[in-house]
C-alpha positions in Angstrom: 20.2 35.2 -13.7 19.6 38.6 -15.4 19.8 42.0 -14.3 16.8 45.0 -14.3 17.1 47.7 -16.6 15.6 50.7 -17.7 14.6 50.9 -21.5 15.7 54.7 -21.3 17.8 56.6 -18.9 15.7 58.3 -16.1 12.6 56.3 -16.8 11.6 54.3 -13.5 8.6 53.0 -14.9 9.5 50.8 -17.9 12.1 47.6 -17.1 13.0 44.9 -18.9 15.0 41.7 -17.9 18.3 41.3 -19.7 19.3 38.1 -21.7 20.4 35.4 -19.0 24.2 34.1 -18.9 25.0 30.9 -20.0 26.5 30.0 -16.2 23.2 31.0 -15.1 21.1 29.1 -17.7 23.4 25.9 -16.4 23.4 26.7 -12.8 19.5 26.6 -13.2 19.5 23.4 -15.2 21.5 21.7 -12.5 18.8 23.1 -9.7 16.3 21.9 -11.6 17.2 18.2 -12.4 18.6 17.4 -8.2 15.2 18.5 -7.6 13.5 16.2 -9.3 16.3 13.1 -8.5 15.5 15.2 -4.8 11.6 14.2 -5.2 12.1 10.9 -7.0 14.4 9.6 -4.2 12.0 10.7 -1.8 8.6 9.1 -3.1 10.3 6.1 -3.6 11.6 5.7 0.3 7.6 6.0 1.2 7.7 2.7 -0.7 5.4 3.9 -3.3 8.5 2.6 -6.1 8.2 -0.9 -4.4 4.5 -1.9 -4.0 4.5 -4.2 -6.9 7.3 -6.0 -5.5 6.7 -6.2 -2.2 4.4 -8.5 -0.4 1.8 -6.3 1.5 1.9 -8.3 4.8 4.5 -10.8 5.6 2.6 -14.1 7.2 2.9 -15.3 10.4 2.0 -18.5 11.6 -1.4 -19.2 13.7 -2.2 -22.3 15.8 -5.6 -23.1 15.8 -7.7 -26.4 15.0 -5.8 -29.7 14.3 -2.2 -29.5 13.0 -1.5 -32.8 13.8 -1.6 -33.6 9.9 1.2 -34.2 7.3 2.2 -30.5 6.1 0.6 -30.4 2.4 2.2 -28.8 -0.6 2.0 -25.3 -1.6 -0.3 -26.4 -4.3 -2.8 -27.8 -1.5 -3.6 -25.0 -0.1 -5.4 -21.8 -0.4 -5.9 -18.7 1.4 -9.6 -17.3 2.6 -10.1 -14.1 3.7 -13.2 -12.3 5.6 -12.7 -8.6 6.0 -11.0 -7.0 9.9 -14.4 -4.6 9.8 -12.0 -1.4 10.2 -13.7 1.6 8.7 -12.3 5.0 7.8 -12.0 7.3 9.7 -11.6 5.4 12.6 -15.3 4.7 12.7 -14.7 0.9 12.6 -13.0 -1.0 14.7 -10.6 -3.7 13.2 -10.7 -6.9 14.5 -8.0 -8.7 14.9 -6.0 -11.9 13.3 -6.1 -14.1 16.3 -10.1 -13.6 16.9 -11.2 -13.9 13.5 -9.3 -17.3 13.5 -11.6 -18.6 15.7 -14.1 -18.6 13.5 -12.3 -21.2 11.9 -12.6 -23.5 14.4 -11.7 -27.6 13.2 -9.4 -26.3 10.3 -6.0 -25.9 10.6 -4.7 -22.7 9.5 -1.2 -22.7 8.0 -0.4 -18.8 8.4 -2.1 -15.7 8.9 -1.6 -12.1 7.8 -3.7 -8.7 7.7 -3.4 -7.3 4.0 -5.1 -4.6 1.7 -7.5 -6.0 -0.7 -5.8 -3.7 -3.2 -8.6 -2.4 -4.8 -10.2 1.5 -4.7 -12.6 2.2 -2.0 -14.2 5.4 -2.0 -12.5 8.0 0.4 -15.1 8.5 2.7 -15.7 8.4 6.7 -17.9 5.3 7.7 -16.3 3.3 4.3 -14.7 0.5 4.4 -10.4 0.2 4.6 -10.0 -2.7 2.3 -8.2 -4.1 4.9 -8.4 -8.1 5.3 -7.6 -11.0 7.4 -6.1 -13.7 5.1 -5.4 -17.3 6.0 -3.8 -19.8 4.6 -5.6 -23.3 4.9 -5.4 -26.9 3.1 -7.6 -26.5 -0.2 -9.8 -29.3 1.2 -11.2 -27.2 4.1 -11.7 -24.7 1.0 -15.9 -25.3 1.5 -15.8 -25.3 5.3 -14.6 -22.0 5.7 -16.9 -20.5 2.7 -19.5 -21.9 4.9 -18.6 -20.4 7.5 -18.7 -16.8 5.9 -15.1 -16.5 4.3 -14.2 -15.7 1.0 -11.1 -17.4 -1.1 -8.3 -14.8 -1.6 -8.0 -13.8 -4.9 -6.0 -10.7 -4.7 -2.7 -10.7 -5.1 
């Protein structure tokens, strides 16, 4: 970069900075963009750069009820959710997949998964997560479960 100087010989009081190099001016430049290829290559290993294209919970299969049915086409089925009742600020206790599938007792459930809701929620302690337990059922059972206090996923 550039060096102090006086404005007059002997004064101690009064400096100026001198012009900057060119070298300098580009050694700068280069500090400047790897830190922000630095930054961008970090924030985007938290995952942040792939939400959109990444599921947010990978399913996993739940036995429960009667599976003794034909498997039925992706465009049979539907997925319900209730909220796990986690809370923030660890003032909630989640509950989990397996329990909450219970609920659901006489209807097959064809996977399971915890996922956000993937909406805001005030940031607050006592508020909810967002946090959900979504199952995937036959569309027929669709009324059953909202019966029985579960809401169809509409989410993703």
């Amino acid at each position: 970069m550039g060096r102090l100087m006086s404005s007059r010989p002997g004064a101690a009081g009064l400096l100026i900075l001198s012009r900057p190099s060119a070298v300098g001016f580009a050694k700068f430049v280069r500090l400047v963009v790897s830190l922000v290829v630095g930054l961008a290559f970090v924030a985007c290993t938290q995952g942040h750069c792939r939400r959109k294209s990444e599921a947010p919970g990978a399913a996993t299969p739940v036995e429960a009820g009667d599976n003794s049915s034909n498997v039925t086409k992706s465009t049979d089925r539907t997925f319900v959710y209730k909220y796990d009742g986690s809370l923030q600020c660890g003032m909630g206790k989640a509950i989990p997949l397996e329990t909450m599938a219970k609920e659901l007792n006489g209807i097959a459930i064809l996977s399971s998964a915890k996922k956000p809701d993937g909406l805001m929620h005030i940031q607050v302690c006592g508020s909810i997560t967002g946090q959900a337990n979504v199952y995937e059922i036959s569309a027929k059972y669709l009324k059953a479960a909202e019966a029985k206090g579960f809401k169809k996923w509409s989410f993703d």
